[in-house]
C-alpha positions in Angstrom: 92.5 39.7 147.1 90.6 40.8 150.3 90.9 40.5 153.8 89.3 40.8 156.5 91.4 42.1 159.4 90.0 43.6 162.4 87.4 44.1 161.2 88.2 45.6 158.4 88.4 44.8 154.4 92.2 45.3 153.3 93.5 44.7 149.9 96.5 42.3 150.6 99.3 42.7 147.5 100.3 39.7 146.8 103.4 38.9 143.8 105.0 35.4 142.9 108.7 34.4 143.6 110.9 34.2 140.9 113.4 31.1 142.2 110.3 29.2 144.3 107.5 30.2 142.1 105.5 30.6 145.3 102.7 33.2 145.7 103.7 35.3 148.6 102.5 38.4 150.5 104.5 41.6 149.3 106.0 42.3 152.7 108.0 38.7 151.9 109.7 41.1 149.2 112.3 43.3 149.7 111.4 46.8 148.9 114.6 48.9 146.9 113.6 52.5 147.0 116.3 53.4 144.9 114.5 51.7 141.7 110.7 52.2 143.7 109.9 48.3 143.2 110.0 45.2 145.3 112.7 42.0 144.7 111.9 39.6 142.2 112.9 36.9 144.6 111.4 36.7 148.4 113.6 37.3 151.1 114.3 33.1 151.7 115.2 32.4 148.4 117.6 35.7 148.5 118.8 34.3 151.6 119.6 31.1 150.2 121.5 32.7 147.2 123.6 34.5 149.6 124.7 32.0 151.3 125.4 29.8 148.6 127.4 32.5 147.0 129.7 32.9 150.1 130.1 29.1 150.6 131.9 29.3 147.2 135.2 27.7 146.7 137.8 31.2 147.3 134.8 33.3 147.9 135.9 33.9 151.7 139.7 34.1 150.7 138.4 36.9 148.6 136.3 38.7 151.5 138.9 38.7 153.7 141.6 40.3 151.2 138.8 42.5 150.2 138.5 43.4 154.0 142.2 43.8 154.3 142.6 46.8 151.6 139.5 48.7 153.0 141.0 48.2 156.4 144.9 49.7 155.4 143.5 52.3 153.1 140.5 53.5 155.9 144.0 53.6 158.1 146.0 55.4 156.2 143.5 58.3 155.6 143.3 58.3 159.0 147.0 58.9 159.6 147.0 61.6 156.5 144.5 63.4 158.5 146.2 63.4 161.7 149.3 64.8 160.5 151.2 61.0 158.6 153.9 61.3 161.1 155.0 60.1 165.2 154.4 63.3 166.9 156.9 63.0 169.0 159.8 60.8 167.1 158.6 61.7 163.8 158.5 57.8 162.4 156.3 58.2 159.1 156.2 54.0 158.6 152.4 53.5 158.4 153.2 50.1 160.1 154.2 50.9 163.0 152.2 54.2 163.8 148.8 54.0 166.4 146.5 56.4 167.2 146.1 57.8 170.6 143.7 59.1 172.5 144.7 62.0 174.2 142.0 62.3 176.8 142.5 58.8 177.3 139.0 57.5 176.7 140.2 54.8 173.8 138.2 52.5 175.5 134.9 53.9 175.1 135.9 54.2 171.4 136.8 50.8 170.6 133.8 49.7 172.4 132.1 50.9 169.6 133.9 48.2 167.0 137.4 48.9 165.8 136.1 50.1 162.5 133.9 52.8 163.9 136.8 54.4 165.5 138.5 55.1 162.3 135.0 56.2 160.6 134.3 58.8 163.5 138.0 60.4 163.2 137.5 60.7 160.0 133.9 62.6 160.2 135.2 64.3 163.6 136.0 68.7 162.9 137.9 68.3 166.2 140.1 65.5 165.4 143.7 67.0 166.2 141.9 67.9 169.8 141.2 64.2 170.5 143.7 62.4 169.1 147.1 62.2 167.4 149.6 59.8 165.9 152.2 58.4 167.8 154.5 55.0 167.2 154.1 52.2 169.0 157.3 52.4 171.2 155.9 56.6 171.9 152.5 55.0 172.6 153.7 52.1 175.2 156.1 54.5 176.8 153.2 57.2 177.8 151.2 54.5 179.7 154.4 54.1 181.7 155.1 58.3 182.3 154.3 62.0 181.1 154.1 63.3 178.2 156.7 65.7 179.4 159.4 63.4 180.1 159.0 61.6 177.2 159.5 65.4 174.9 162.6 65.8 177.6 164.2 61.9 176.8 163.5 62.9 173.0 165.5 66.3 173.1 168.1 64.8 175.1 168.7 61.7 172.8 169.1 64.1 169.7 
């Protein structure tokens, strides 16, 4: 079908929804380059499905479980690559070992999103430059003092 658009004759595609049964321009149509066609379905109706889908009864129960087992196993990979173990008191519980920033510039990175951090250790070459694993009782206790005499009140404890 042509039109004419600054002044100019285009041919506007045009393809009918599946769910509305509407005839709609393509650009209402999602485009998947992996199979090189557009949706069946325009964008609203997909929309609508969506939602409808995650209003199910258990559907967000199963989100945030779902969210839960990315989150620990993203984690743990994370502490794997970092060495799996307190660096200084050598507690190897996943639960309570943290990553720290040893340049101490966490909070740019957690700006970012939580998530993110994780995902850029993980693509980072220079990761054991940056960060390391420490417990959470390590990690507290250097915000308070040095590295140094924490490695001294370790030795002398043992």
């Amino acid at each position: 079908m042509p039109v004419f658009i600054n002044g100019y004759i285009m041919e506007v595609k045009t393809k009918i929804c599946t769910k509305c049964c509407l005839e709609k321009d393509v650009c209402f149509f999602s485009f998947f380059k992996k199979k090189n066609r557009h949706d069946s379905r325009c964008r609203t109706c997909r929309n609508i499905a969506g939602r409808a889908y995650r209003l199910l009864p258990g559907r967000k129960e199963k989100n945030k479980e779902s969210w839960k087992r990315y989150w620990f196993r993203t984690q743990n990979r994370v502490v794997d690559l970092l060495g799996g173990e307190c660096l200084w008191c050598k507690e190897s519980n996943p639960i309570f070992l943290t990553i720290d920033h040893i340049n101490n510039d966490g909070q740019l990175h957690r700006l970012k999103g939580a998530n993110r951090v994780y995902l850029d250790i993980i693509a980072d070459n220079n990761r054991k430059e940056k960060y390391r694993i420490l417990c959470y009782s390590c990690n507290c206790a250097r915000q308070r003092v040095s590295d140094q005499e924490i490695m001294n009140a370790i030795k002398g404890r043992k």
